[in-house]
C-alpha positions as CSV (number, residue, x, y, z in Angstrom):
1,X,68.6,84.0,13.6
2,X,67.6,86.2,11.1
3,X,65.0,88.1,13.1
4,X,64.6,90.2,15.9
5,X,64.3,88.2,19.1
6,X,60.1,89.2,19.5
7,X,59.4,87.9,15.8
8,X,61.4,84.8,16.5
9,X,59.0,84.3,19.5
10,X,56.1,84.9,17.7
11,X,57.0,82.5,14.3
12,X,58.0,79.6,17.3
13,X,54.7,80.5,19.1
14,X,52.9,80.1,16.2
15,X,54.8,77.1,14.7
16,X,53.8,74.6,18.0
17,X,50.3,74.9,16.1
18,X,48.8,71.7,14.8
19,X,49.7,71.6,11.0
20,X,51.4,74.7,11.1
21,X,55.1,74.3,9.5
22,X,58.1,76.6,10.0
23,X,56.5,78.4,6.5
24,X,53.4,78.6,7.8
25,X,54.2,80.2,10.7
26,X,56.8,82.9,9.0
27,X,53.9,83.7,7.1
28,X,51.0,83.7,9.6
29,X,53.8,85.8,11.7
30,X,54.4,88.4,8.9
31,X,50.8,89.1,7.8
32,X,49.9,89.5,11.4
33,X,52.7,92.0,12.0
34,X,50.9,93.9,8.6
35,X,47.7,93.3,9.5
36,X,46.2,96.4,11.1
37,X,46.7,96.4,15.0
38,X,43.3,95.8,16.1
39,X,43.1,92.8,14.2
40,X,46.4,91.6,16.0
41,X,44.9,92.5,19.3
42,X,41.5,91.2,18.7
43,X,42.8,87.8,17.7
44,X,45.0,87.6,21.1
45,X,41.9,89.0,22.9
46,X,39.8,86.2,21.5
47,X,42.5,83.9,22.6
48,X,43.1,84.8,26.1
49,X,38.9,84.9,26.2
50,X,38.6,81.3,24.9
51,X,41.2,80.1,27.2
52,X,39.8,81.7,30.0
53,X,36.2,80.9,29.4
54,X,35.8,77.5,28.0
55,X,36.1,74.8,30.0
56,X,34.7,70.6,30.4
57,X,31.1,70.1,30.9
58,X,30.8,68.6,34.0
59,X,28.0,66.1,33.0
60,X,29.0,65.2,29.0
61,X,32.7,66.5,28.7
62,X,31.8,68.9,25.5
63,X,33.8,72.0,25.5
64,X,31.2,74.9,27.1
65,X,31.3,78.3,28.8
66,X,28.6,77.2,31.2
67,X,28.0,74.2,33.3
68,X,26.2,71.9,32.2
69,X,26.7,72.7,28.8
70,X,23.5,73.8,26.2
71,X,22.8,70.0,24.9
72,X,22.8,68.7,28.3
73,X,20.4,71.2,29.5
74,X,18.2,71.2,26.4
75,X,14.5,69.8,27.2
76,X,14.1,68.9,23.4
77,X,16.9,66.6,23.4
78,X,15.9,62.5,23.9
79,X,17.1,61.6,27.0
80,X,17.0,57.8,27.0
81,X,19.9,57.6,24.4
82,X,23.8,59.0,24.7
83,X,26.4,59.2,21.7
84,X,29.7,58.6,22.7
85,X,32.7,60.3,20.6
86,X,36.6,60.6,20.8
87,X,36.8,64.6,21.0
88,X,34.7,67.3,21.3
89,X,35.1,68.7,17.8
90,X,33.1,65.2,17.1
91,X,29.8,66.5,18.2
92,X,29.7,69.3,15.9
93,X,30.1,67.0,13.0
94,X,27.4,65.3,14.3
95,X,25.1,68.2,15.0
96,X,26.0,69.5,11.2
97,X,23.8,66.0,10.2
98,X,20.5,66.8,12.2
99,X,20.3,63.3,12.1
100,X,20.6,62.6,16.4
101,X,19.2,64.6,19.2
102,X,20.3,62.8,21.9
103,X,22.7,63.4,24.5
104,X,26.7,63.3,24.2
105,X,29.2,61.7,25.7
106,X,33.4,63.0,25.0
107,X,35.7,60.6,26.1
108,X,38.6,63.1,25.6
109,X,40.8,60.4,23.4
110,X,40.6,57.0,22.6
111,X,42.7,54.0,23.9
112,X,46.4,54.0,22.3
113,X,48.9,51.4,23.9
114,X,51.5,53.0,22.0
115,X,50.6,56.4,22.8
116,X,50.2,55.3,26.8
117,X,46.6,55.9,26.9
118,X,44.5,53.0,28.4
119,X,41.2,53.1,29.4
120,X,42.2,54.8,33.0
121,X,43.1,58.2,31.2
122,X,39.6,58.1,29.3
123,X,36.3,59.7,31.0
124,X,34.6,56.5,30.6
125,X,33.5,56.2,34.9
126,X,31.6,59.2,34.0
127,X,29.7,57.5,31.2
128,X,29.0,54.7,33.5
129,X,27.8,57.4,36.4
130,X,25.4,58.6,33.6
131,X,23.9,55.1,33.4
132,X,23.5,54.4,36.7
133,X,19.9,55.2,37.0
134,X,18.2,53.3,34.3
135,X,17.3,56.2,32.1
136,X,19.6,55.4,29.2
137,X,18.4,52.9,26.9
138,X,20.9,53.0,24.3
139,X,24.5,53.8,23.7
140,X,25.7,55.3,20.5
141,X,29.3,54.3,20.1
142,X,30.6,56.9,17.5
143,X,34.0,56.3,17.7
144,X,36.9,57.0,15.1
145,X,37.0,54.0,12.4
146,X,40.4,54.0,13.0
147,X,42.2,51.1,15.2
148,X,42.5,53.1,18.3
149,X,38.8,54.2,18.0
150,X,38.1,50.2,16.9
151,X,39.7,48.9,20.2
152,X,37.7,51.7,21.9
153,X,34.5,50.5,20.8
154,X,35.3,47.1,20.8
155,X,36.3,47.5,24.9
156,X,33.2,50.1,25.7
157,X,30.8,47.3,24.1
158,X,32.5,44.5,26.6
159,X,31.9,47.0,29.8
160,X,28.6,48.1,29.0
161,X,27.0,44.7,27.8
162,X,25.9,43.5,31.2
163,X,24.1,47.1,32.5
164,X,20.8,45.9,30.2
165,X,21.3,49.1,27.7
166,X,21.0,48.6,24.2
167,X,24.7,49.4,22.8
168,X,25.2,50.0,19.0
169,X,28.0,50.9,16.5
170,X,28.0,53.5,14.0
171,X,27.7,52.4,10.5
172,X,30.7,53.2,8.3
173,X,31.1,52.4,4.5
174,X,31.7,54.1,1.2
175,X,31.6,57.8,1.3
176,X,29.3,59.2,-1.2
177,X,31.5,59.8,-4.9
178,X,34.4,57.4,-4.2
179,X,35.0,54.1,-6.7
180,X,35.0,50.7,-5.4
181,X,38.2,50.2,-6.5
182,X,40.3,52.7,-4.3
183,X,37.9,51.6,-0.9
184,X,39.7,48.9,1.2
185,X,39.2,46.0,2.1
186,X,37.7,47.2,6.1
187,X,35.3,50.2,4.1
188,X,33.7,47.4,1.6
189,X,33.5,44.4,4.6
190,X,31.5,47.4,7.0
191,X,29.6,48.4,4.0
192,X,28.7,45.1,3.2
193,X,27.5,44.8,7.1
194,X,25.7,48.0,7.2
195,X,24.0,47.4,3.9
196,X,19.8,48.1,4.2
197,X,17.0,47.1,1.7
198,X,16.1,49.6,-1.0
199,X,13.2,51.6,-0.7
């Protein structure tokens, strides 16, 4: 190796990083060992802090520092309709929209044969604990549009069907600025399906 033993740990530490490369992490490693220390120890601090804080909402499954978390516990939000998503992350693209106020559900994945997740690993008994009592009248199933997420849906929609909620699919289509002629063939058919009359 070409560095000293601790720099070596810290380019490997940062490297097991999602998208970071070898690259990357030399070069995250090098401006952190110029960066003035406080911003070194700051960003560790806010690590150990996040990992020692945050933690599952015991009702919804969003990531939280309190129990239940703040959209669970907010009086504002409808309580007669729950969103389900793959990930946490999910629900803040969703909040960005200010399009739904309902209630969330995070399934922590989505079912991958190849990957060995079925639906046992998924937290969908805790979806059906939050049904239990009648007050849900629709399911939001925002799932990836992706196969895995597709097979999600498709199986949450076969589960739920006979508890007498109302269970829908988020539309997916064109995204706004694209050309017809680089959409495929999946993107037109669920535009086509999601299409609505003109104003």
């Amino acid at each position: 190796m070409f560095y000293p033993d601790s720099l070596n740990k810290l380019i490997t530490a940062l490297g097991k990083l999602p998208g970071v490369g070898p690259k990357t992490a030399q070069r995250l490693a090098f401006y952190l060992l110029n960066a003035p220390a406080e911003e070194a120890e700051s960003l560790a601090a806010a690590i150990l802090e996040a990992r020692r804080k945050i933690h599952y909402c015991s009702v919804c499954g969003n990531l939280t520092d309190r129990d239940p978390c703040h959209l669970c516990t907010d009086p504002e939000r409808d309580q007669t309709i729950i969103c389900v998503v793959e990930e946490a992350r999910d629900i803040v693209a969703l909040e960005k929209t200010r399009q739904y106020r309902g209630l969330y559900h995070v399934l922590q994945g989505a079912i991958s044969p190849v990957d060995g997740i079925g639906p046992e690993q998924l937290k969908i008994k805790g979806l059906l604990r939050r049904l239990h009592d009648g007050k849900i009248k629709e399911v939001v199933l925002a799932t990836n549009a992706d196969v895995e997420g597709e097979a999600t849906a498709l199986y949450l929609a076969k589960l739920l069907k006979p508890l007498a909620v109302k269970v829908t699919r988020l539309a997916y289509g064109l995204p706004v600025g694209s050309d017809l002629e680089y959409a495929d063939e999946v993107t037109l058919a669920r535009a086509f399906s999601g299409r609505r009359e003109m104003e």
